[in-house]
BALOBA-1460 file (C-alpha; in Angstrom, 3 decimals):
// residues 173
<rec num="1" residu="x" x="0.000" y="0.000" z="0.000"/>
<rec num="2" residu="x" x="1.388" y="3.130" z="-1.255"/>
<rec num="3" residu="x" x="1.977" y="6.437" z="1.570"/>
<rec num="4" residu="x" x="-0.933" y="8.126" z="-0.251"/>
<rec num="5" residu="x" x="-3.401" y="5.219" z="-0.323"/>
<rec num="6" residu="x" x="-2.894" y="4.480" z="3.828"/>
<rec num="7" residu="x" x="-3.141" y="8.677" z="4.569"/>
<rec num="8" residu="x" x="-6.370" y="8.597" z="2.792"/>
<rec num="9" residu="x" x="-7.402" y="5.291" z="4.351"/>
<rec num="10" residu="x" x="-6.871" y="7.056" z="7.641"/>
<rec num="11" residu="x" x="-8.735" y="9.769" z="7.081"/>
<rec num="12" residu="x" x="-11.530" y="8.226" z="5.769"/>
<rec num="13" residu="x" x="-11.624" y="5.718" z="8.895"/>
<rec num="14" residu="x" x="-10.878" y="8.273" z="11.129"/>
<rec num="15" residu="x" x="-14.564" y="8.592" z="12.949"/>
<rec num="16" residu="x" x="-16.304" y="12.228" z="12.530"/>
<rec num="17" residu="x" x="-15.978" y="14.643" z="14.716"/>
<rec num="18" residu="x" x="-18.597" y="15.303" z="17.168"/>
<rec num="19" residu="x" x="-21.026" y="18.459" z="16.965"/>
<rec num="20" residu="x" x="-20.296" y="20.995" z="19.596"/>
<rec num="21" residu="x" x="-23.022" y="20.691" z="22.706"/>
<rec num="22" residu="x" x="-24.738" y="24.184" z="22.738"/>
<rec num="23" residu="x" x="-26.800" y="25.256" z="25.589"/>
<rec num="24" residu="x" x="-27.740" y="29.361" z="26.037"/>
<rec num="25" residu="x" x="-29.246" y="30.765" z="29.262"/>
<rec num="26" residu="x" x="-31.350" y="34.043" z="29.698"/>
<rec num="27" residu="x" x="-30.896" y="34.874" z="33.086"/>
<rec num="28" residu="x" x="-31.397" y="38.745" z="34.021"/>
<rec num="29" residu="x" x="-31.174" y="39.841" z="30.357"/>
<rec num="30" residu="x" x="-27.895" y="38.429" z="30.020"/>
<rec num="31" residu="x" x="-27.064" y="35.718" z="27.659"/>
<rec num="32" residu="x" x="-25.299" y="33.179" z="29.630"/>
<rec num="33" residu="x" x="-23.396" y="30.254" z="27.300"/>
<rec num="34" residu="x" x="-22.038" y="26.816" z="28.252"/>
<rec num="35" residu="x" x="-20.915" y="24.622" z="25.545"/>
<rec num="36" residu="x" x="-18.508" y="21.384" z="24.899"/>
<rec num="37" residu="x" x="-16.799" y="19.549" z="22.588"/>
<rec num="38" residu="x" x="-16.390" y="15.821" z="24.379"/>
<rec num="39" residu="x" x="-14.890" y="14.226" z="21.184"/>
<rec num="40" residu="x" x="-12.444" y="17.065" z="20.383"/>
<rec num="41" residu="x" x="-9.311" y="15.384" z="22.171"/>
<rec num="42" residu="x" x="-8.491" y="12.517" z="20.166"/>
<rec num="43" residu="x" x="-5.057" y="10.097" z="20.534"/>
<rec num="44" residu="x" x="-3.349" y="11.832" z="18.223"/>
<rec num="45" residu="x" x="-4.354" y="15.162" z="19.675"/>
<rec num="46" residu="x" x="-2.817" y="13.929" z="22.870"/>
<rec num="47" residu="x" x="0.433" y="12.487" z="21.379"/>
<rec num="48" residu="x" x="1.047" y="16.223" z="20.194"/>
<rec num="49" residu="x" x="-0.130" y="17.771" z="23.356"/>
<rec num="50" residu="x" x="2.337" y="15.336" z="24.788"/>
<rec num="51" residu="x" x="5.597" y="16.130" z="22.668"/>
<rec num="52" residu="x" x="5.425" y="19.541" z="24.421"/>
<rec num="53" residu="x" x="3.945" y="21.234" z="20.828"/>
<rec num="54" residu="x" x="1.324" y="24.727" z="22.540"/>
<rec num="55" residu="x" x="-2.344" y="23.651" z="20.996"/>
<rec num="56" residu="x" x="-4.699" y="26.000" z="20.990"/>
<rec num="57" residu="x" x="-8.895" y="25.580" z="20.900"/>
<rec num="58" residu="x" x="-10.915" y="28.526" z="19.753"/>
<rec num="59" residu="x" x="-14.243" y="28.993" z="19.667"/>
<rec num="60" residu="x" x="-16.043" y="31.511" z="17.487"/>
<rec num="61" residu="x" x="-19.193" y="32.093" z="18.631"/>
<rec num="62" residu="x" x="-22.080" y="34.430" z="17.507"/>
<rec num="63" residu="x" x="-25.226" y="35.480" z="18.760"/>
<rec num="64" residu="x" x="-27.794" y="36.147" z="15.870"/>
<rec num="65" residu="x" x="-31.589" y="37.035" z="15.407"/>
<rec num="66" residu="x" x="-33.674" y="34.916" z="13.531"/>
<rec num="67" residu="x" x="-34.583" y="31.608" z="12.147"/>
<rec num="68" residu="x" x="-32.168" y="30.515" z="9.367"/>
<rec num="69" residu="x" x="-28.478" y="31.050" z="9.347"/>
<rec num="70" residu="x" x="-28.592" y="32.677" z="6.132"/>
<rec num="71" residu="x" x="-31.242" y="35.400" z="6.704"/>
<rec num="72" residu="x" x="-30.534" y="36.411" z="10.309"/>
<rec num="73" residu="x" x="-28.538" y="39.087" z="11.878"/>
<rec num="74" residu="x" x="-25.553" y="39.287" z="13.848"/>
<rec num="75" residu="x" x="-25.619" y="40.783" z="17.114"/>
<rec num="76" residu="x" x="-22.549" y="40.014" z="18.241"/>
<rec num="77" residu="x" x="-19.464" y="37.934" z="18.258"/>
<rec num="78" residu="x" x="-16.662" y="37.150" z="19.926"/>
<rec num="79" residu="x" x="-13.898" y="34.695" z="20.458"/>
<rec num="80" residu="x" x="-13.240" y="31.985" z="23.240"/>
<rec num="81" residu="x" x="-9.577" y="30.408" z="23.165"/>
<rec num="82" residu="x" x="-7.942" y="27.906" z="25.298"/>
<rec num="83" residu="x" x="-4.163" y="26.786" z="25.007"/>
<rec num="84" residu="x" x="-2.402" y="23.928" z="26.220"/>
<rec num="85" residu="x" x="1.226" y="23.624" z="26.741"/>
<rec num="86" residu="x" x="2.857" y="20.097" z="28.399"/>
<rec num="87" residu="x" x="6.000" y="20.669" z="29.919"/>
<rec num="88" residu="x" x="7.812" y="17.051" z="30.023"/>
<rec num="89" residu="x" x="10.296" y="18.352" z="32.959"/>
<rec num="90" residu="x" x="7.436" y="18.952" z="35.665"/>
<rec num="91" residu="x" x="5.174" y="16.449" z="33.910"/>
<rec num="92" residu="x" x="2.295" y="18.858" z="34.128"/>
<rec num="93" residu="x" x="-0.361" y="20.810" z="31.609"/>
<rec num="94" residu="x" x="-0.388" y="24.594" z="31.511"/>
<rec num="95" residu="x" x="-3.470" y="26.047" z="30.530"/>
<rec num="96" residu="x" x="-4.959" y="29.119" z="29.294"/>
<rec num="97" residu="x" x="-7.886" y="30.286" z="28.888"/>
<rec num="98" residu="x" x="-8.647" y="33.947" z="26.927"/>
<rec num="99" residu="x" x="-11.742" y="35.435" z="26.120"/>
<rec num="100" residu="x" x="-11.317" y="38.156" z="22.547"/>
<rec num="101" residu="x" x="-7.163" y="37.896" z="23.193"/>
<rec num="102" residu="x" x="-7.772" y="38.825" z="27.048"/>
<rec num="103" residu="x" x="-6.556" y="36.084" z="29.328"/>
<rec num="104" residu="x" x="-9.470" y="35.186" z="31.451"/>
<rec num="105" residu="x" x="-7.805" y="32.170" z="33.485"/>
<rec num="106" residu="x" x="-4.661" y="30.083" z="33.576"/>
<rec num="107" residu="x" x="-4.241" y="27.242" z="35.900"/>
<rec num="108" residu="x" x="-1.914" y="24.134" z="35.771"/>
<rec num="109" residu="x" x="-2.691" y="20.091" z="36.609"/>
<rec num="110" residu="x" x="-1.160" y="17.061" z="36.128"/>
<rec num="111" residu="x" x="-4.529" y="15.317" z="35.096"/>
<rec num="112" residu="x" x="-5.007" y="14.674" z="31.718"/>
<rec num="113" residu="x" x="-8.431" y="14.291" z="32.303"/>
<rec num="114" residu="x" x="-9.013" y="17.579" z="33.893"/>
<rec num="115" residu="x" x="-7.103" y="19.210" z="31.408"/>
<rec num="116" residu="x" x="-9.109" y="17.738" z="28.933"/>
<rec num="117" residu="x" x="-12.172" y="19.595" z="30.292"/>
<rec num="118" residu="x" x="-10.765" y="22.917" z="30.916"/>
<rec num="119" residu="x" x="-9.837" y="22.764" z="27.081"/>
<rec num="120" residu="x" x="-13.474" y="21.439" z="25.466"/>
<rec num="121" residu="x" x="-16.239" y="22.357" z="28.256"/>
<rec num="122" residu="x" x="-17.197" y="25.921" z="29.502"/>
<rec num="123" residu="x" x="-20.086" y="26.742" z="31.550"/>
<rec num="124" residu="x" x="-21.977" y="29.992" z="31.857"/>
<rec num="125" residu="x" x="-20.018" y="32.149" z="30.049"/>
<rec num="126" residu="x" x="-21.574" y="35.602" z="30.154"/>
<rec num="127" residu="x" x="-20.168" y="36.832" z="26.274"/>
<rec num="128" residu="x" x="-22.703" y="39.257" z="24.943"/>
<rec num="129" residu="x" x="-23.270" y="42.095" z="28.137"/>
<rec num="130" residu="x" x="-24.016" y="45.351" z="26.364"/>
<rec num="131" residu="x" x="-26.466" y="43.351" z="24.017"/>
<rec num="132" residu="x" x="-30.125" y="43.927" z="24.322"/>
<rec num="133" residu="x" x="-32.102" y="41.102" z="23.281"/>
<rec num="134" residu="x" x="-36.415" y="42.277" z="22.641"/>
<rec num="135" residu="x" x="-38.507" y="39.820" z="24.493"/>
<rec num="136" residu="x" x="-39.910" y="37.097" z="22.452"/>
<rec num="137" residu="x" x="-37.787" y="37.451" z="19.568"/>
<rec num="138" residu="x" x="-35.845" y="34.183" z="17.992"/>
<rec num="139" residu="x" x="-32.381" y="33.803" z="18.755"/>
<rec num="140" residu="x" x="-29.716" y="31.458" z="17.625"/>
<rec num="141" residu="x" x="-25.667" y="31.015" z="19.122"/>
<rec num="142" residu="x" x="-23.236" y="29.405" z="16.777"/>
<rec num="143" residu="x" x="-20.174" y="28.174" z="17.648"/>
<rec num="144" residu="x" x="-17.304" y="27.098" z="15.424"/>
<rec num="145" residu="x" x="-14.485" y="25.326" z="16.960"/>
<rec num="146" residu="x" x="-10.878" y="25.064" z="15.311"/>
<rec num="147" residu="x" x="-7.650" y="23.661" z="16.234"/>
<rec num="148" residu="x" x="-4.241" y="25.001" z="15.636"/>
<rec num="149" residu="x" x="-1.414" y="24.251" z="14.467"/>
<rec num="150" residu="x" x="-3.784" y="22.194" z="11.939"/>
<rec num="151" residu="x" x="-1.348" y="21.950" z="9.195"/>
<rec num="152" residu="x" x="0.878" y="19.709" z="10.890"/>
<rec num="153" residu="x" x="-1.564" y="16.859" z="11.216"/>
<rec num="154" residu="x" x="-3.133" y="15.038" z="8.814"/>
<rec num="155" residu="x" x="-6.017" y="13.626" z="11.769"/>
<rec num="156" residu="x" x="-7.122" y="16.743" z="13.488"/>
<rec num="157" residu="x" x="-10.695" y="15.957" z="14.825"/>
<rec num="158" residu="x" x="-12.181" y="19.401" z="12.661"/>
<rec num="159" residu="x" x="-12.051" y="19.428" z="9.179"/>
<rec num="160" residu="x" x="-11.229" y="22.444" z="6.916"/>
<rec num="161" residu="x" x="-14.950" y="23.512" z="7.794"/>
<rec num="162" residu="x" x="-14.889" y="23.184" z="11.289"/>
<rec num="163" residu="x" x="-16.914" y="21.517" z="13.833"/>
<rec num="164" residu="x" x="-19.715" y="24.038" z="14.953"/>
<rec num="165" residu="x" x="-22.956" y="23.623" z="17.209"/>
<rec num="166" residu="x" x="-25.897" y="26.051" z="17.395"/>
<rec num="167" residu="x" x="-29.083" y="26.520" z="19.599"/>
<rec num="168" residu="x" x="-31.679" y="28.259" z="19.027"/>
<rec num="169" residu="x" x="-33.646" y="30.307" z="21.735"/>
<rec num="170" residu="x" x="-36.491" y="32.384" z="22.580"/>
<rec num="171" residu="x" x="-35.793" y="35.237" z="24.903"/>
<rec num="172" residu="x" x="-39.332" y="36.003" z="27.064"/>
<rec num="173" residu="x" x="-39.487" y="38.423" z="29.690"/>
């Protein structure tokens, strides 16, 4: 089997990567966000995280009025990142979390597991606070997720397109 013919038998084995888990909140007028991405950290993923290489996760995420994608309106945006970085001397993760290039939180854990989660799940994030939202209007959040460095790996577990997740709401008051 040829080096071309066992890349592309990888990729097309390679199982799909999940949808992003999308849940808003209205609480006070504020739009309140947790989301995840439990099959974002594959074993390949790891073995780079591993060899000491800084990964980064970011999020995209915009809040939009109306039904369909393609005819609503964007409210606002804005960009959730977290970065990993193993250091093989200490044998822990350093990790990062910045919210539109500010960093928000940075902790460190020798958990893999807990590391894990501090890179795919956030809970309650309050993104959009100078947005007014008119009561019982549609709304939708969108988040795209990418991975980087991507070039470097042929099995990263989001495509060129990205993996995204979206959930629609109604805001009543």
């Amino acid at each position: 089997m040829t080096a071309a013919r066992l890349v592309l038998a990888l990729v097309l084995l390679a199982p799909a990567a999940e949808a992003i888990r999308v849940t808003p909140l209205v609480r006070d007028g504020d739009v309140l966000l947790s989301f995840s991405a439990p099959g974002a950290v594959t074993s390949e993923l790891r073995e780079a995280i591993r060899s000491g290489m800084v990964v980064t996760f970011t999020y995209d995420i915009a809040l939009r009025r109306g039904g369909f994608l393609w005819f609503s309106r964007t409210l606002a945006d804005t960009e959730v990142a977290a970065s990993v970085r193993f250091d093989n001397l200490t044998r822990t993760y350093h990790v990062t979390r910045m919210v539109d290039g500010r960093v928000t939180w940075s902790e460190s854990s020798a958990s893999e597991d807990q590391v894990r989660g501090w890179l795919t799940d956030f809970d309650r994030l309050k993104l959009f606070p100078d947005t007014t939202l008119q009561p019982n209007a549609e709304y939708t959040v969108e988040v795209r997720a990418r991975i980087s460095p991507r070039r470097a790996w042929v099995l990263w577990p989001f495509g060129r397109d990205d993996a995204k997740g979206r959930a629609p709401f109604t805001y009543i008051r």
